[in-house]
N, C-alpha and C positions, 0 to 999 in steps of 0.2 A: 504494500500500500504506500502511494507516494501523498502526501500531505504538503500545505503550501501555509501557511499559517505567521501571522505577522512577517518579519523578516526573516525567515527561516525555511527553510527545506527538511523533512522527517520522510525516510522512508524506510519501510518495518517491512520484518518478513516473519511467519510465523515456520521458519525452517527449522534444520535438524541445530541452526547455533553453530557457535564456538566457544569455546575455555576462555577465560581472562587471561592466558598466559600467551594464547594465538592472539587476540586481542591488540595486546602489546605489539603485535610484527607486522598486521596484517598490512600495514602503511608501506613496508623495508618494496624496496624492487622483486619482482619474480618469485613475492614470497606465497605462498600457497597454502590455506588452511588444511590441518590431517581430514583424511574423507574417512566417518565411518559407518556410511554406507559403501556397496559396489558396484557402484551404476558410474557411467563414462562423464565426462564433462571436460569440456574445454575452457578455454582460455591460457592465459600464461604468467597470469601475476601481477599485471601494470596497470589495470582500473586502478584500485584503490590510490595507487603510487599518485597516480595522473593526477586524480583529485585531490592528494595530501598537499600535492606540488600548486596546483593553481591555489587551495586554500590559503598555502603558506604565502602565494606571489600577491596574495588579494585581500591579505588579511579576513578571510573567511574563516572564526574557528570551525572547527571539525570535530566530532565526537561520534564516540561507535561503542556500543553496549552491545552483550551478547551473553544467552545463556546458552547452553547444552538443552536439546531436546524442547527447550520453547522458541529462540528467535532472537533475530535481531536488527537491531535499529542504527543508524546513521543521521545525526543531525547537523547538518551546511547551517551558520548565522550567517546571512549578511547584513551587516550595522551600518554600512553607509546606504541599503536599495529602499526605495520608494514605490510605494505601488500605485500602479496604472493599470489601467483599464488594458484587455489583451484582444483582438481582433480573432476570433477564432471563427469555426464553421456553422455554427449557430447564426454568427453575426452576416456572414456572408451568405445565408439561404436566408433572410429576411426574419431571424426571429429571434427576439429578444435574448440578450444574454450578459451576467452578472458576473464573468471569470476578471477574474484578477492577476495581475503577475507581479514578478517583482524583477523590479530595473535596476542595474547597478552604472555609475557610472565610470 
């Protein structure tokens, strides 16, 4: 679930988690949470990096909670974005719509 709420970004997942001790790494380059499930998945490591990296260049803090067997959450501040009104597909078939975004400059 992605959330948009004041200045901030939340999005949760009610997945298998991670430990507090993965927690700690998940930011490091190419670092990869232990799976323990044995089902395939891809990627390679460098989402989270990506984002730790713009947060740091944007002064965005970042924070990431996680348990084992219930889920977990990641929440983006931005403290300098302002919200405006967002042009979406609502707006463009002719029918009313109240989305919001947030703008940083």
């Amino acid at each position: 679930m992605i959330d948009i709420e004041g200045k901030q970004l939340r999005v949760r997942d009610s997945g298998i988690g991670i430990s507090n001790e993965e927690v700690q790494q998940i930011f490091k380059p190419f670092y990869r949470a232990k799976r323990r499930q044995q089902r395939p998945r891809g990627g390679h490591g460098v989402g989270l990096t990506i984002v730790k990296m713009l947060s740091d260049r944007f002064h965005w803090p970042v924070t990431m909670t996680s348990e084992p067997n219930v889920g977990t959450q990641v929440i983006i501040r931005f403290p300098d974005a302002t919200e405006k009104p967002v042009a979406d597909s609502a707006e463009s078939s002719g029918q009313a719509s109240s989305s919001h975004g947030l703008h940083t400059s």
